[in-house]
SEMIVEX-671908 format. One record per atom (N, C-alpha, C, CB): residue in three letters; x, y, z. Coordinates in steps of 0.05 Angstrom, whole numbers, plus 5000, padded with zeros to 4 digits. Glycine has a CB too. Layout:
// SEMIVEX-671908
alaXYZ;...
***
This chain:
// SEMIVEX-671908
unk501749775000;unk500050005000;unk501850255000;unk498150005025;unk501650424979;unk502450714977;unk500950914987;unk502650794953;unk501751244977;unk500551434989;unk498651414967;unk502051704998;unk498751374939;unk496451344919;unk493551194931;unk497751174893;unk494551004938;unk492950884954;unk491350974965;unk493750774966;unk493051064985;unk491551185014;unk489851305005;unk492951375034;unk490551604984;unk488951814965;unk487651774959;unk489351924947;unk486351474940;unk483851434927;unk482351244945;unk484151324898;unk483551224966;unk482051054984;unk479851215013;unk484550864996;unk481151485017;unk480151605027;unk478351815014;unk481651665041;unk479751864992;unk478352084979;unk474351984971;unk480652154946;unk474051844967;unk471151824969;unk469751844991;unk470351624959;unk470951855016;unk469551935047;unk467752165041;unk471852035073;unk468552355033;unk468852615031;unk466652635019;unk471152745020;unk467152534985;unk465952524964;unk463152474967;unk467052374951;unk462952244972;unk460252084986;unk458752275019;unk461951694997;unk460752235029;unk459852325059;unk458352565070;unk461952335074;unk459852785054;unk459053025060;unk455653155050;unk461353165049;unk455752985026;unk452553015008;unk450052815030;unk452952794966;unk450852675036;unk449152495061;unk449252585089;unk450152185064;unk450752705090;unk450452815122;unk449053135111;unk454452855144;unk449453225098;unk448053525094;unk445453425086;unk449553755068;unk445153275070;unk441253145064;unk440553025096;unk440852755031;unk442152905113;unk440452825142;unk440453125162;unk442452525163;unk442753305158;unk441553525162;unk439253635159;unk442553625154;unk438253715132;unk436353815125;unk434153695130;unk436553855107;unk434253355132;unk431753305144;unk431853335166;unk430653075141;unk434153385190;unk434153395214;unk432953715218;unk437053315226;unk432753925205;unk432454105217;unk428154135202;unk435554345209;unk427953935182;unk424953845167;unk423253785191;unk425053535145;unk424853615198;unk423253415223;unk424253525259;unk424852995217;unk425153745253;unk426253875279;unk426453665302;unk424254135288;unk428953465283;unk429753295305;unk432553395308;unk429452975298;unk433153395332;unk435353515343;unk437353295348;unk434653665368;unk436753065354;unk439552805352;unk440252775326;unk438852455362;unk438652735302;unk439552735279;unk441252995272;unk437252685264;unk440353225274;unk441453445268;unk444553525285;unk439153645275;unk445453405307;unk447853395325;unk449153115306;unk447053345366;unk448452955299;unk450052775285;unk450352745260;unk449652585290;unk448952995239;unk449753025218;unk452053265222;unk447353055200;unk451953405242;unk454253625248;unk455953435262;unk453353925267;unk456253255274;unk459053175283;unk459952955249;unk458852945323;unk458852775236;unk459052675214;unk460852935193;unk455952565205;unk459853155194;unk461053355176;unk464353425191;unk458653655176;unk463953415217;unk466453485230;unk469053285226;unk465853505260;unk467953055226;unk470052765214;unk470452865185;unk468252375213;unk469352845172;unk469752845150;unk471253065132;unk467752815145;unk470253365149;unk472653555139;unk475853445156;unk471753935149;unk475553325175;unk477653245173;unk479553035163;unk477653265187;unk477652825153;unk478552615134;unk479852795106;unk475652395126;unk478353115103;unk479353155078;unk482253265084;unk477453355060;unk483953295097;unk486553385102;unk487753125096;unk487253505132;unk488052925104;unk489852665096;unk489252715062;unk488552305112;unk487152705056;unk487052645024;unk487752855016;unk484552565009;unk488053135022;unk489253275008;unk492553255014;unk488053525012;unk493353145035;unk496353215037;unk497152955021;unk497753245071;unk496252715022;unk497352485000;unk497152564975;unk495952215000;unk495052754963;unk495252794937;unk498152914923;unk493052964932;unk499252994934;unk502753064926;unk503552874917;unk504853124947;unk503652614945;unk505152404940;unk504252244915;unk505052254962;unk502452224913;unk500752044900;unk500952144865;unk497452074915;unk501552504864;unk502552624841;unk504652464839;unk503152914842;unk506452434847;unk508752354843;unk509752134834;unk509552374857;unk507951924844;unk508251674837;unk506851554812;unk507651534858;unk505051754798;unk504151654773;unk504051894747;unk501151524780;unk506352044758;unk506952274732;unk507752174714;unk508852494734;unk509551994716;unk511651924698;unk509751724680;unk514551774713;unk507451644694;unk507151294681;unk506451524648;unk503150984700;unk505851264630;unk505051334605;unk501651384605;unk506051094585;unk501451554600;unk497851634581;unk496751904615;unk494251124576;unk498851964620;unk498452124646;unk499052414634;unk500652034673;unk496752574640;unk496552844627;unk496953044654;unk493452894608;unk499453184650;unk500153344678;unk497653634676;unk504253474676;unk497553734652;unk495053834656;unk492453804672;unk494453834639;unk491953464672;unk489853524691;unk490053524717;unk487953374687;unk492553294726;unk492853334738;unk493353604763;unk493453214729;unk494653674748;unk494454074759;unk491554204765;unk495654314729;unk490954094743;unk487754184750;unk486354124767;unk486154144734;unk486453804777;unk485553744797;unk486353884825;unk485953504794;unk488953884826;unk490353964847;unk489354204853;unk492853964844;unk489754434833;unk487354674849;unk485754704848;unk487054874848;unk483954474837;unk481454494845;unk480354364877;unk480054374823;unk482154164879;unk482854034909;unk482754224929;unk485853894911;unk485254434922;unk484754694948;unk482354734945;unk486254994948;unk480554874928;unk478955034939;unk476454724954;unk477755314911;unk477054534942;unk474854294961;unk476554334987;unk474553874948;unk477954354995;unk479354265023;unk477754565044;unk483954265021;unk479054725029;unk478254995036;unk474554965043;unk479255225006;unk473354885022;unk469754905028;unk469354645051;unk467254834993;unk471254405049;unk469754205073;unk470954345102;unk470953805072;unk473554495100;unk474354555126;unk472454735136;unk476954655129;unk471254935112;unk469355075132;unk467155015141;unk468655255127;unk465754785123;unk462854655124;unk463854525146;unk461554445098;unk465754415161;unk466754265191;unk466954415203;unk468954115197;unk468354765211;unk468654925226;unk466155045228;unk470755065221;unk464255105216;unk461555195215;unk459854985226;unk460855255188;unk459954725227;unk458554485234;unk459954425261;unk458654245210;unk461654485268;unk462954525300;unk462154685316;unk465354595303;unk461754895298;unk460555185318;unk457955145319;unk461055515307;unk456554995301;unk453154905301;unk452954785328;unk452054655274;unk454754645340;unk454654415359;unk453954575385;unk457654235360;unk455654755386;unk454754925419;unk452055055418;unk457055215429;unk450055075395;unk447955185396;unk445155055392;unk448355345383;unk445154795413;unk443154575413;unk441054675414;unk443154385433;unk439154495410;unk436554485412;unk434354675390;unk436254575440;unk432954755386;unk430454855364;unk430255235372;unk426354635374;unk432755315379;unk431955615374;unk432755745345;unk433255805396;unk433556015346;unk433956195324;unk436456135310;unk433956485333;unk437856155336;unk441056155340;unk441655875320;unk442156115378;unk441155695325;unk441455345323;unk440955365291;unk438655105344;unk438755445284;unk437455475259;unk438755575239;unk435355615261;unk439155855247;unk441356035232;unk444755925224;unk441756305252;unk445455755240;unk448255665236;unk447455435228;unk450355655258;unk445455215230;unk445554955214;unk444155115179;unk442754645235;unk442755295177;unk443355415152;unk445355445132;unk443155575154;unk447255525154;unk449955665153;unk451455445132;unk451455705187;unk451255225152;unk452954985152;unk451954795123;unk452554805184;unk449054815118;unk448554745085;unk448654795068;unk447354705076;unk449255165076;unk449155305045;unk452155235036;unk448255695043;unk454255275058;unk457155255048;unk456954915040;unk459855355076;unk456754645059;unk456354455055;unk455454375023;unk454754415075;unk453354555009;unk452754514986;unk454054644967;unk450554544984;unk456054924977;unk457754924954;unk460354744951;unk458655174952;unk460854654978;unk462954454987;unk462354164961;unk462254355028;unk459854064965;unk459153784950;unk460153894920;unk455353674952;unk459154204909;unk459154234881;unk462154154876;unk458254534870;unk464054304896;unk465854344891;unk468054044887;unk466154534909;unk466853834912;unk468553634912;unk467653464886;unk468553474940;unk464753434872;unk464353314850;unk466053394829;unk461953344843;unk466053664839;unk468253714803;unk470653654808;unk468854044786;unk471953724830;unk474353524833;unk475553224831;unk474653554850;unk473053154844;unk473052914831;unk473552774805;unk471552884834;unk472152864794;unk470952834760;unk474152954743;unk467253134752;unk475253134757;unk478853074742;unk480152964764;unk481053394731;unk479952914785;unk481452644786;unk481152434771;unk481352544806;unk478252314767;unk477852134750;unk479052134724;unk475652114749;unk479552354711;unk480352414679;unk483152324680;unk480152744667;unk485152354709;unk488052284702;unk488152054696;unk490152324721;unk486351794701;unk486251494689;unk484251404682;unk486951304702;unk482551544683;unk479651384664;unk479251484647;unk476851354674;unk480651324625;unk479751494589;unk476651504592;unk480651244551;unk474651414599;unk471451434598;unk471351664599;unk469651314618;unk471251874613;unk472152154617;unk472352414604;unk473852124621;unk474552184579;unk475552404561;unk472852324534;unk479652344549;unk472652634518;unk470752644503;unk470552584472;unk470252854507;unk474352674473;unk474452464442;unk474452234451;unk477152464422;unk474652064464;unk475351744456;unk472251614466;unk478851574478;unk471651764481;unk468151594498;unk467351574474;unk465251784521;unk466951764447;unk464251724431;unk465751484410;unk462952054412;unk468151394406;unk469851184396;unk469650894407;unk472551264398;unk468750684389;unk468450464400;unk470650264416;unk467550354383;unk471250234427;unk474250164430;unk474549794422;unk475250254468;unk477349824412;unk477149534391;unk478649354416;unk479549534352;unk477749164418;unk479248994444;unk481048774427;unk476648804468;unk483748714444;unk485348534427;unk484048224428;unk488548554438;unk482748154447;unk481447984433;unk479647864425;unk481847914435;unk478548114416;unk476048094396;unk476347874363;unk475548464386;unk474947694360;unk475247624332;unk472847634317;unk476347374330;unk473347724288;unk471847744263;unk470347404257;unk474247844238;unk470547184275;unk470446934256;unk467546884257;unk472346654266;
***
């Protein structure tokens, strides 16, 4: 096991996690249930922090598959700053979903910051999908737009 590894192994926590804990949010604050709503804000708090490991392996993980063949440093790059600004939106959707935590129960206060915490939370998800989606492009030709609409010929396909 490498840091590549590690990177695509954690990196869907995030991916996945953060869009399901902000939807049990929203029903938590639907159904003005307040245990659901404290454990979709501590779920958000893991998880911006799961996104620091996957952003600091992504270096490593650059590194170890620049060289291979059919690896486009363009996207890679691309991914990479698009990575900051995801790290940047889950740390705050977790620091905002932390500070949600000291303001229990069904008042104004509680309301106004679990707001807080979905509107960033939902630019956070936009943000980690598209990141995603070029990570995916550094090895999944599916991705790319010339070759998807091309049938691809397999070697061992036969004519007989």
């Amino acid at each position: 096991m490498n840091l590549a590894y590690i990177h695509l192994l954690l990196n869907h926590l995030p991916i996945v996690g953060i869009p399901i804990a902000v939807a049990f949010l929203v029903f938590g604050l639907a159904k003005k249930n307040v245990p659901t709503q404290r454990f979709s804000l501590i779920v958000l708090c893991v998880l911006a922090a799961v996104a620091v490991p996957v952003y600091l392996t992504g270096e490593p993980a650059e590194h170890l598959i620049e060289n291979m063949p059919g690896i486009g440093e363009s996207v890679i790059e691309s991914h990479e700053d698009a990575a900051m600004y995801s790290l940047v939106l889950s740390l705050a959707t977790g620091a905002i979903a932390f500070l949600a935590l000291f303001f229990p129960g069904e008042t104004k206060q509680s309301r106004t910051i679990n707001f807080c915490v979905i509107f960033v939370g939902v630019i956070a998800i936009v943000s980690l999908a598209f990141t995603a989606n070029l990570g995916g492009q550094i090895r999944h030709s599916e991705f790319d737009k010339a070759t998807s609409s091309q049938p691809r010929v397999h070697e061992n396909d036969n004519d007989d």
